[in-house]
N, C-alpha and C positions, 0 to 999 in steps of 0.2 A: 504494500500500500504506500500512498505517497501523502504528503501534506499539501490539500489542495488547494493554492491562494487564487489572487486576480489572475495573477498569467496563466497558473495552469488551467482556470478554468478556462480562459481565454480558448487558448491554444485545444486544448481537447475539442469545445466548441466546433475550432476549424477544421479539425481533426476528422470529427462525424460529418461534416459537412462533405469533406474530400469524398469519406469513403460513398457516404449517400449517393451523389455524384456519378462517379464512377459505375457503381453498384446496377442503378438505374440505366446509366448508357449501356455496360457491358455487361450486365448479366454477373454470373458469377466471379468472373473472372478479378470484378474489381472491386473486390473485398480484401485485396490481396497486399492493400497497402495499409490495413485498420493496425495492425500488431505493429508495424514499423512506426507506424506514425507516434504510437505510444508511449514506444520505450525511444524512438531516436528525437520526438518533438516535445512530448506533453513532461517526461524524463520518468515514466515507469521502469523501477529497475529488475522486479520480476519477471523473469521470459513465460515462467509459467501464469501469473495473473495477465499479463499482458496479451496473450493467448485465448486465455478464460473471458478475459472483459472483451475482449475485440469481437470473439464469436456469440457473445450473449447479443453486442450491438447490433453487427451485422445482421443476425438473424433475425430481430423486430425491425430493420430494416428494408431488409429484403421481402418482408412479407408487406410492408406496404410500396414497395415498388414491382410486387407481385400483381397488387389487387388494383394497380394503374395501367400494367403490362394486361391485365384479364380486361379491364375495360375496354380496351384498342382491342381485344378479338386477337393475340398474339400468343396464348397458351394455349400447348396443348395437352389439356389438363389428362387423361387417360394416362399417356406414355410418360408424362411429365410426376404421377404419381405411381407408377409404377414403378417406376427410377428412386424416387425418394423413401418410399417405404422397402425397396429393398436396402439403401445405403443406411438407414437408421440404425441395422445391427453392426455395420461396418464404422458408424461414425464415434458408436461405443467403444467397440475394440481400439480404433485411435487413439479416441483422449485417452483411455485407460493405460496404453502402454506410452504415450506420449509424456502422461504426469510422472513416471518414474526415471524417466531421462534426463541429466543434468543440463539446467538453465543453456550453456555454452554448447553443447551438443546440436540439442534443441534448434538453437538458433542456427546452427549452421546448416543442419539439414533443414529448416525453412529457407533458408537463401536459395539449398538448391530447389526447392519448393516453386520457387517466386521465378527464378528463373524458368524452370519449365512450365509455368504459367504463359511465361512473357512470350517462350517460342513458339506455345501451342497460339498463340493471340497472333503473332505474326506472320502464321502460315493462312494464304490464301485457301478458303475451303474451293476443292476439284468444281462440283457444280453448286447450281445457284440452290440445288434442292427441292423437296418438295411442299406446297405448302397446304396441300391436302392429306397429308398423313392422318392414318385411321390404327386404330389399337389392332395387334392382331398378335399370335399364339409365336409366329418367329420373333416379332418384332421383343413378346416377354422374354422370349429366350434370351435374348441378348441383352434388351434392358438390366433384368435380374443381377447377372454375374458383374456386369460394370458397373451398377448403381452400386454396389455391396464395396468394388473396388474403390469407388468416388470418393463413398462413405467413407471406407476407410481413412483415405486421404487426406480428408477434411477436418476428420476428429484427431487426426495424426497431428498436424499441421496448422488445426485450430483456426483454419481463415476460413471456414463457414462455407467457401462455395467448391475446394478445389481443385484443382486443375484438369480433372478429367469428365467433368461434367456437362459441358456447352460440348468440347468433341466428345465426350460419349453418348451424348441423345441423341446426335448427325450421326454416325457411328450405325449405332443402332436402331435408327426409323430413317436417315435419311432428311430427316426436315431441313429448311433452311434454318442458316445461322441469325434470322431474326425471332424466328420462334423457338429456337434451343436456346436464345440468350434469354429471353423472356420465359420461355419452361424453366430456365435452372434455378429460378428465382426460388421456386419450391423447395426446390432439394437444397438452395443454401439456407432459406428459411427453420427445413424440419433438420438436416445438420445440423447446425449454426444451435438451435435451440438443446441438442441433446450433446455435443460438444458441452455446453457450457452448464448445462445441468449436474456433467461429468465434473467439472470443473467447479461449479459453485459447491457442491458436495463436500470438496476437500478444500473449502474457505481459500479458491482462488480466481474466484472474482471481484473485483470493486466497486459495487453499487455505484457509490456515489460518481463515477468515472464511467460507469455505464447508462446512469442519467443524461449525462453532459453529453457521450459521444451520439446518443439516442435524441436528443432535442438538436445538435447539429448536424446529423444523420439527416433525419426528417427533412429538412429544409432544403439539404440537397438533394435527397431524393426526389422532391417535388422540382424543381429545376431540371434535372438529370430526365424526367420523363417528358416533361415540354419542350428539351434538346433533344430526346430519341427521336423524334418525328421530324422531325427541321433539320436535321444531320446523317439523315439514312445515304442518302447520298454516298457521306463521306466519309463514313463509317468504317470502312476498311484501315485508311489514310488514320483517323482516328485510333481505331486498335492496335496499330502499329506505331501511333507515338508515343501511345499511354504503353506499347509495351516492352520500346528502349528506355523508359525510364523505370520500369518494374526491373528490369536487367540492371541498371544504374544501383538503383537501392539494395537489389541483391550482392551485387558484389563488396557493397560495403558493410551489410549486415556479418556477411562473410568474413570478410576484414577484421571486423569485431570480435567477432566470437573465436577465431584465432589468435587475435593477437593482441586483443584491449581486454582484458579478462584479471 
């Protein structure tokens, strides 16, 4: 826990704002800067609360950039809960073995976390997709096994959406990548929450740090969905800025956990 004054509440503020933001344009993916922001801006020095509070926020964030993405007609709720209720047992097994990991560890294997976030966001998807996808008995087949893996991931790694989520719904049904960005809202949502339940459990989360990142959260997430419609366009261009700089902060988190310890 930290002693929270003007700045830090300030700065968390900004903090939920970024990740809201992002969250909303890119779907899961960009949740991926809540833990960084934390411990490198707001100055949380537990890797593991840091973790715990990021994915508590995320995940009430993500569900209300879920129920703006459902609005627009952009989820595809079937496959997109198929996916989440199988990585729930997966998001357990995460956090559980992620909380016995030391702080410095942790962190380094989120860097590499963060980075193959940033490459899976940089790769052009093959086709445009489809965006009539309908639920069907192959499409569970493959949902199943990867949501479990997602899950894994996420409670691993404690960023609430990921990295295998947006391409594992394409993956596995084929959609486009505006409505697996908008489906994975789910699965960071029911992640995101059992991540952090995992985590509250063993008293490491920080309420009052989950207040703050969750009221500046919100506000970019309502921003974040009034640009997904006005920047589809250039969205691509978009994913690929947002994800040399997810590359940037990984390699210093890196840096960190090697050599500032």
């Amino acid at each position: 826990m930290i002693d929270i004054g003007t700045t830090e509440i300030l700065l968390t503020l900004i903090s939920g704002g970024i990740v809201g933001l992002f969250l909303a344009l890119f779907g899961g993916g960009g949740s991926v800067l809540a833990a960084p922001l934390l411990l490198n801006l707001v100055g949380v020095l537990d890797a593991h609360i840091a973790i715990g509070t990021s994915a508590a926020a995320v995940s009430a964030n993500a569900a209300v950039g879920l129920i703006g993405h459902w609005r627009k007609e952009r989820v595809k709720w079937p496959c997109a809960s198929v996916f989440a209720v199988a990585g729930v047992i997966g998001s357990l097994a995460g956090s559980t073995l992620a909380k016995s990991i030391e702080g410095d560890l942790l962190l380094f294997a989120f860097s590499i976390a963060m980075a193959l976030i940033a490459l899976s966001m940089l790769r052009k998807p093959k086709s445009e997709g489809n965006m009539n996808v309908r639920i069907n008995a192959e499409f569970i087949s493959k949902l199943v096994p990867i949501g479990l893996l997602a899950g894994f991931a996420a409670g691993f790694f404690g960023i609430g959406g990921g990295f295998l989520i947006i391409p594992g719904l394409m993956l596995a049904t084929g959609m486009t990548i505006t409505n697996a960005a908008a489906s994975s809202l789910l699965s960071v949502t029911v992640f995101g929450a059992a991540t952090a339940g995992n985590y509250a459990v063993s008293n490491l989360v920080d309420w009052h740090l989950f207040g703050l990142l969750l009221g500046g959260g919100l506000f970019g997430t309502l921003i974040g969905l009034k640009l997904a419609g006005r920047l589809a366009e250039n969205m691509l261009l978009l994913r690929r800025l947002f994800a040399s700089m997810v590359i940037l902060v990984a390699l210093s988190i890196a840096w960190q956990s090697m050599y500032i310890s």
